[in-house]
N, CA, C and O of each residue as an XYZ file, in Angstrom:
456
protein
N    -101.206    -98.420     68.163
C    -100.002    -97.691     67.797
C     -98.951    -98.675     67.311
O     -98.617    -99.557     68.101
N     -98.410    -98.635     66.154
C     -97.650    -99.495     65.410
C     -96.027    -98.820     65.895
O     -95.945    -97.733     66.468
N     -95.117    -99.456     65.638
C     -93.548    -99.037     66.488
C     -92.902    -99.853     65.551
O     -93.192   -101.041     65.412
N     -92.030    -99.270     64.893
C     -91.180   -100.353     63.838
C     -89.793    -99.943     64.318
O     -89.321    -98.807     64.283
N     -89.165   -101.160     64.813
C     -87.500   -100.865     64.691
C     -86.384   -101.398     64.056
O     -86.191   -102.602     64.221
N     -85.791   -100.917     63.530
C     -84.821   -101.534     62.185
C     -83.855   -101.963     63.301
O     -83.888   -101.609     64.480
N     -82.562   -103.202     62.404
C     -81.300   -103.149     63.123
C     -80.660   -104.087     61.653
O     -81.177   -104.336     60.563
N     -79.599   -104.356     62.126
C     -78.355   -105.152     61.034
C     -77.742   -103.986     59.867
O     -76.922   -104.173     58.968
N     -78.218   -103.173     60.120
C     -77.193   -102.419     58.862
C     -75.844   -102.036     59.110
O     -75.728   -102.136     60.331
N     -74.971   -101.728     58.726
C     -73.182   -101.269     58.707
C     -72.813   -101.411     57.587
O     -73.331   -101.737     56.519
N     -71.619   -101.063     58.021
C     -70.697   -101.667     56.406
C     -70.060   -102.962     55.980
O     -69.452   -103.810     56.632
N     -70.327   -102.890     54.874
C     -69.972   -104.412     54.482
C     -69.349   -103.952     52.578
O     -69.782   -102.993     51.939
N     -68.208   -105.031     52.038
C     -67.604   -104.806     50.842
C     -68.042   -105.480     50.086
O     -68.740   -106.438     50.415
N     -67.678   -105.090     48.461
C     -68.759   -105.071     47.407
C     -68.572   -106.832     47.466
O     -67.567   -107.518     47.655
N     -69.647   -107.112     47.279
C     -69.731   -108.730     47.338
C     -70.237   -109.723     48.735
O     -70.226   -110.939     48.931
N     -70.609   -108.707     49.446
C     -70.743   -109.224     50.722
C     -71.791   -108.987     51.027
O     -72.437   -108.298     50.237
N     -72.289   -109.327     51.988
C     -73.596   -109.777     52.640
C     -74.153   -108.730     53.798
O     -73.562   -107.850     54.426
N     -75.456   -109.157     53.825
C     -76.276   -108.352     55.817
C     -77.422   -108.347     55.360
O     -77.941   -108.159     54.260
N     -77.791   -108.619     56.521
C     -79.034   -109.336     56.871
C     -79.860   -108.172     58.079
O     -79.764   -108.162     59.306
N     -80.551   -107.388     57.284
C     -81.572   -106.543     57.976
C     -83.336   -106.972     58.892
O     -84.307   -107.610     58.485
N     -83.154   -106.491     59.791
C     -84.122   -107.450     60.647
C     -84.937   -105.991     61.053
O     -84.235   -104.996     61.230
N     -86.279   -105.890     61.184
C     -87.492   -105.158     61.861
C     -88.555   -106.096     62.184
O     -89.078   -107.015     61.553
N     -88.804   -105.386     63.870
C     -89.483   -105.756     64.668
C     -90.426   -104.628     64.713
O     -90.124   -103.471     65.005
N     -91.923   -105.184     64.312
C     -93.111   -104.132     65.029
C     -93.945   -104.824     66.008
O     -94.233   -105.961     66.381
N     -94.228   -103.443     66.275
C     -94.834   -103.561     67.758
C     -96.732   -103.686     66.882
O     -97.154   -103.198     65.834
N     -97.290   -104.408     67.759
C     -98.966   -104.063     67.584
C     -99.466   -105.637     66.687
O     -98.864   -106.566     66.148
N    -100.584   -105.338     66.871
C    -101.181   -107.017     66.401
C    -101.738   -107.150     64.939
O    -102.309   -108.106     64.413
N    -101.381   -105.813     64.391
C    -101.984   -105.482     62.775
C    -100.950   -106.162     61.923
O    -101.254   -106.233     60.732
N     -99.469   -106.822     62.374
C     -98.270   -107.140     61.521
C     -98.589   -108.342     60.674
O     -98.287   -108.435     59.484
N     -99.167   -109.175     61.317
C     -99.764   -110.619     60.618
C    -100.427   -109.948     59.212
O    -100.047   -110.274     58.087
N    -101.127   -109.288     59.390
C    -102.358   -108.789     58.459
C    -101.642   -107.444     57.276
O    -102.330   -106.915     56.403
N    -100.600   -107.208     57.454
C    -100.339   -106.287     56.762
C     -99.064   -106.526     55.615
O     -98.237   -107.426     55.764
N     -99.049   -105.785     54.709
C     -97.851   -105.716     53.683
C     -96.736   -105.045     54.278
O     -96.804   -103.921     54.776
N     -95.673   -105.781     54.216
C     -94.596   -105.393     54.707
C     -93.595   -104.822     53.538
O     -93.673   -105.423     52.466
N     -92.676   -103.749     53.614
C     -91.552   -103.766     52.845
C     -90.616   -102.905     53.176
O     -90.849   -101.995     53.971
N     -89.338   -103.101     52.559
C     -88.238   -102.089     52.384
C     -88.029   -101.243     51.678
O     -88.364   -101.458     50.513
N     -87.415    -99.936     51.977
C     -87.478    -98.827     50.989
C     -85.690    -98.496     51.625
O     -85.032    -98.898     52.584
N     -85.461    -97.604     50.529
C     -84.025    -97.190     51.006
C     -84.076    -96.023     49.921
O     -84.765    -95.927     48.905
N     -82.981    -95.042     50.549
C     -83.153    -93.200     50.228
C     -81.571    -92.845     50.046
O     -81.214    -92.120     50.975
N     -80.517    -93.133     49.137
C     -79.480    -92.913     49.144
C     -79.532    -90.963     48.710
O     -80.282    -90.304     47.991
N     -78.277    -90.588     49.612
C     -78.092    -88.908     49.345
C     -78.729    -88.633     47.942
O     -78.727    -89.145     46.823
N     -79.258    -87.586     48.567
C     -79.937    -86.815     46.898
C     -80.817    -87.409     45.690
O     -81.059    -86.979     44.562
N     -81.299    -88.875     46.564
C     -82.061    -89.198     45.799
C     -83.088    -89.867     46.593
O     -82.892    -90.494     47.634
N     -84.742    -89.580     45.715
C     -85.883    -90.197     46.687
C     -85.521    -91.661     47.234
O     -84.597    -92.469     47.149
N     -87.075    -91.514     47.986
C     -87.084    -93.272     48.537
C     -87.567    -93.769     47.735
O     -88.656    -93.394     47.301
N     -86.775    -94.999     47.169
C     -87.143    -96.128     46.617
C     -87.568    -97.523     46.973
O     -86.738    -98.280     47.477
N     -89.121    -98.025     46.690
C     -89.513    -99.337     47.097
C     -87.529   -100.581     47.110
O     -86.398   -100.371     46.671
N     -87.834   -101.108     47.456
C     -86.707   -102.173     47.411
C     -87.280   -103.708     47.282
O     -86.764   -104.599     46.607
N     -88.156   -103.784     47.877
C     -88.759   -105.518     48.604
C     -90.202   -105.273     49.259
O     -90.237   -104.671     50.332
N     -91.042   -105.582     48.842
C     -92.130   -105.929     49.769
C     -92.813   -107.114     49.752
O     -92.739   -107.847     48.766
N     -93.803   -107.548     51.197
C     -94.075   -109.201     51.470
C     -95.443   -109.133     51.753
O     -95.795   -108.372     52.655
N     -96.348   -109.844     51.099
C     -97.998   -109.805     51.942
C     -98.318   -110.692     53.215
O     -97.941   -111.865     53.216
N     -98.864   -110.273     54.079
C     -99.230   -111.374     54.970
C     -99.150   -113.174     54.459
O     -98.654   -114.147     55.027
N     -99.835   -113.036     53.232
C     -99.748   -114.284     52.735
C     -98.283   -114.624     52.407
O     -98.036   -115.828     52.463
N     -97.422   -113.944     52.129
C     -96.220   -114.254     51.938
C     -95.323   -114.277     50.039
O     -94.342   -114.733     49.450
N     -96.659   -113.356     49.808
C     -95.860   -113.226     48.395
C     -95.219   -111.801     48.050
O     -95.823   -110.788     48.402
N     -93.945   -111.709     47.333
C     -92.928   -110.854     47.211
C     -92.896   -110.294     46.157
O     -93.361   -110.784     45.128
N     -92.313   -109.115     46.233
C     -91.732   -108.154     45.199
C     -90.892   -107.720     45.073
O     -90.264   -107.784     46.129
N     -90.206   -107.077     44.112
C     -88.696   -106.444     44.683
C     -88.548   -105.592     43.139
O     -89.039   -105.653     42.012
N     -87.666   -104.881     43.803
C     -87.202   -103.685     42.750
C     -86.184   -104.926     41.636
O     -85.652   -105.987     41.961
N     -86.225   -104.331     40.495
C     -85.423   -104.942     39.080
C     -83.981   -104.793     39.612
O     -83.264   -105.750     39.318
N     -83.332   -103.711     40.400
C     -82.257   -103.818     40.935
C     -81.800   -104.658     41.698
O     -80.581   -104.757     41.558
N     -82.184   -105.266     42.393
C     -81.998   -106.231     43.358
C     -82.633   -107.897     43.052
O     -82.381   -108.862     43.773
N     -83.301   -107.921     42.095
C     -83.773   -109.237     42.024
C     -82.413   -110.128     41.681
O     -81.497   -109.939     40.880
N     -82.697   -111.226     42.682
C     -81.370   -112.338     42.533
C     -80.496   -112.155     43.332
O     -79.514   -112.895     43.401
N     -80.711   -110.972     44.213
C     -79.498   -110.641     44.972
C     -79.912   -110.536     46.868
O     -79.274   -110.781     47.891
N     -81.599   -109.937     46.507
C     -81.646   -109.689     47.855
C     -83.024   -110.740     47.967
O     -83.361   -111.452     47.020
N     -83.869   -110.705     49.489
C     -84.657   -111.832     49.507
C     -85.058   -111.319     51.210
O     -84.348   -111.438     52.209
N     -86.821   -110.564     51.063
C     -87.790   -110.225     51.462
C     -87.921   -111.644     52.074
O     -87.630   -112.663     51.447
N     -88.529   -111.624     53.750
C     -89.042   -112.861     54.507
C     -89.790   -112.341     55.720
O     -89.660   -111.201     56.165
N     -90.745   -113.468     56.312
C     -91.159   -112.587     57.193
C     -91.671   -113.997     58.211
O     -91.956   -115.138     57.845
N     -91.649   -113.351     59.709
C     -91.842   -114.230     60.554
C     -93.034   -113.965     61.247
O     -92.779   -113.432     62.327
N     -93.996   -114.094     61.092
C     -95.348   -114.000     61.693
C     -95.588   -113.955     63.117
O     -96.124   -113.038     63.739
N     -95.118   -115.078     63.580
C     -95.151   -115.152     65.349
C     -94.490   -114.370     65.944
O     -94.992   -113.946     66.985
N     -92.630   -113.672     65.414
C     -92.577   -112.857     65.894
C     -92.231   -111.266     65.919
O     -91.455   -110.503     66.493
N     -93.356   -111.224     64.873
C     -93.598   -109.945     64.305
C     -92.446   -109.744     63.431
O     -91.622   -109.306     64.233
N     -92.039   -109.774     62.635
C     -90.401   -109.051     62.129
C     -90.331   -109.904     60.705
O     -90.571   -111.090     60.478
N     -89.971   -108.990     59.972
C     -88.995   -109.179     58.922
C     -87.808   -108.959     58.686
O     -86.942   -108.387     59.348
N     -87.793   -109.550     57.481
C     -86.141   -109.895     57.005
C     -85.934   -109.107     55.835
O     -86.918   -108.751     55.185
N     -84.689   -108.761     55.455
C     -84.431   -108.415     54.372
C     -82.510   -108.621     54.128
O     -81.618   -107.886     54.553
N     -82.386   -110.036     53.204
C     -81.114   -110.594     52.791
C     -80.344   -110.201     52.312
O     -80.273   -111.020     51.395
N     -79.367   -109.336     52.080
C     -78.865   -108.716     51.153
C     -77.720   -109.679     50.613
O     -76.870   -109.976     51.452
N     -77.579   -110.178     49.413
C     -76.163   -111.137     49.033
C     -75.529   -110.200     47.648
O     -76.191   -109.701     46.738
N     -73.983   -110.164     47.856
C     -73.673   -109.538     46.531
C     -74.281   -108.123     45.998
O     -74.920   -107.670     45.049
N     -73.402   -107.541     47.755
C     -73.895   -106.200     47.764
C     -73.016   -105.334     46.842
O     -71.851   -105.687     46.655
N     -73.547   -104.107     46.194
C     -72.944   -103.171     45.609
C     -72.967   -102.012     45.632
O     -74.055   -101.475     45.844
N     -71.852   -101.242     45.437
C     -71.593    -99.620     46.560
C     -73.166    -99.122     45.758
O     -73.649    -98.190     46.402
N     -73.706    -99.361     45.014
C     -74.847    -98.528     44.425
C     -75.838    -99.030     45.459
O     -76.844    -98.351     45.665
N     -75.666   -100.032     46.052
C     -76.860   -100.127     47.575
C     -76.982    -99.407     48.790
O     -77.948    -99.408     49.553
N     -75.738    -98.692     48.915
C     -75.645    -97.793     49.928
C     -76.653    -96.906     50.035
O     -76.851    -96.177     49.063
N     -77.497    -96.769     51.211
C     -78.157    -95.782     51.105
C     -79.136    -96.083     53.138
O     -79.227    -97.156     53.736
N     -79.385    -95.414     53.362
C     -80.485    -95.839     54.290
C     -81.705    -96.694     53.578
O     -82.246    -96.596     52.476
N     -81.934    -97.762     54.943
C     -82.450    -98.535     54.387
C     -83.467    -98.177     55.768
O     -83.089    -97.785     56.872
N     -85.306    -98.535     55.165
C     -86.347    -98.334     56.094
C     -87.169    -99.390     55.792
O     -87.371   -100.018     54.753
N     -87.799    -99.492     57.408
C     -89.172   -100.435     57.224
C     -90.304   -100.125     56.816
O     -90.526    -98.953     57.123
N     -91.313   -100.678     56.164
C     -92.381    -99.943     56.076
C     -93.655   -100.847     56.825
O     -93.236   -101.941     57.202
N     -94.958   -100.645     57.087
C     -95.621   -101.387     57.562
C     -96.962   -100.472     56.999
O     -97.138    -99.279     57.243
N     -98.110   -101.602     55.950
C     -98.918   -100.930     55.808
C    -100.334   -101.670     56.276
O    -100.698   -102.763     55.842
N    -100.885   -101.061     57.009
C    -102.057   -101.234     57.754
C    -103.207   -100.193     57.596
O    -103.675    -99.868     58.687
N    -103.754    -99.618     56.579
C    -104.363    -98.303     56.769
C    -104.139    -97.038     56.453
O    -104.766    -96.074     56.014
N    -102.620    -97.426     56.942
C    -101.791    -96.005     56.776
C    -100.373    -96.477     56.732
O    -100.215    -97.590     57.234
N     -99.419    -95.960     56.305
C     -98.104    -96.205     55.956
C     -97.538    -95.927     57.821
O     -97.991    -95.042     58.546
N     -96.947    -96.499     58.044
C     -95.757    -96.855     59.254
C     -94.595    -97.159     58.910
O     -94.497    -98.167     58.210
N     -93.198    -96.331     59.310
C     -92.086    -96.365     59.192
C     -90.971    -96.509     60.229
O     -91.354    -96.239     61.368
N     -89.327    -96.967     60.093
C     -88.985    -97.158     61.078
C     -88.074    -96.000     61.040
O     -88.332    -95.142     60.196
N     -87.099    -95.832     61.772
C     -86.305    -94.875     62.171
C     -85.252    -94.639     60.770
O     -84.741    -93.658     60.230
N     -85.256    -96.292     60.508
C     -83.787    -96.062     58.923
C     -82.524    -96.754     59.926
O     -82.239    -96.537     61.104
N     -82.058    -97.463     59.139
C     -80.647    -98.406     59.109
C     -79.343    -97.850     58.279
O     -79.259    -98.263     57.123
N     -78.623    -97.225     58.601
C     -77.402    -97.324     57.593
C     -77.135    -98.178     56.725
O     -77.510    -99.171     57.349
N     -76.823    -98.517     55.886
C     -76.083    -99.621     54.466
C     -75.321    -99.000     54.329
O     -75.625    -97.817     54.176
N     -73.895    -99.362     54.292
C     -72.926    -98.690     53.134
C     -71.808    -99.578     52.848
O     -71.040   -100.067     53.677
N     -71.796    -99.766     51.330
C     -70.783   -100.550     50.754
C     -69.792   -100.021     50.031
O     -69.829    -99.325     49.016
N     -68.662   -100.536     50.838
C     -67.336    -99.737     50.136
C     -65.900   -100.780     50.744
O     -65.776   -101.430     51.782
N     -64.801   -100.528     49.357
C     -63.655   -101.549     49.985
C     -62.912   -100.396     50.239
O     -61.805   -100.480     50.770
């Protein structure tokens, strides 16, 4: 049974920073593709960042240069950097964990505004 829990999201102003952290539970995390998705009002979920076990990345055209997918093996969890945030990032932000089957976390708030 896989258990993903998000944390670091709030508010933060346009130009500013946060640093989103998920922890899963279970021994499949080493071995699996990790990523972020985020679902602002009235609009689907969108990929954002994802990381392979091996450690290579992707990221949405929106965010390249700005944000920065990482991941810590030993203790289970990833990262997700956000620098030179913009109110168009606002949105819930989720973990994903794929092993077989898609695994998700509860969702983080983001919201950027001065």
């Amino acid at each position: 049974q896989v258990q993903l829990v998000e944390s670091g999201g709030g508010l933060a102003q346009p130009g500013g920073s946060l640093t989103l952290s998920c922890v899963a539970s279970g021994s499949a995390f080493r071995h699996s593709v990790m990523g972020w998705y985020r679902q602002a009002p009235g609009k689907q979920r969108e990929l954002v960042a994802s990381i392979t076990g091996g450690g290579s990345t992707n990221y949405a055209d929106s965010v390249k240069g700005r944000f920065t997918i990482s991941r810590d093996n030993a203790k289970n969890t990833v990262y997700l950097q956000m620098n030179s945030l913009k109110p168009e990032d606002t949105a819930v932000y989720y973990c994903n964990l794929k092993f077989g089957y898609d695994y998700w976390g509860q969702g983080t708030q983001v919201t950027v505004s001065s």
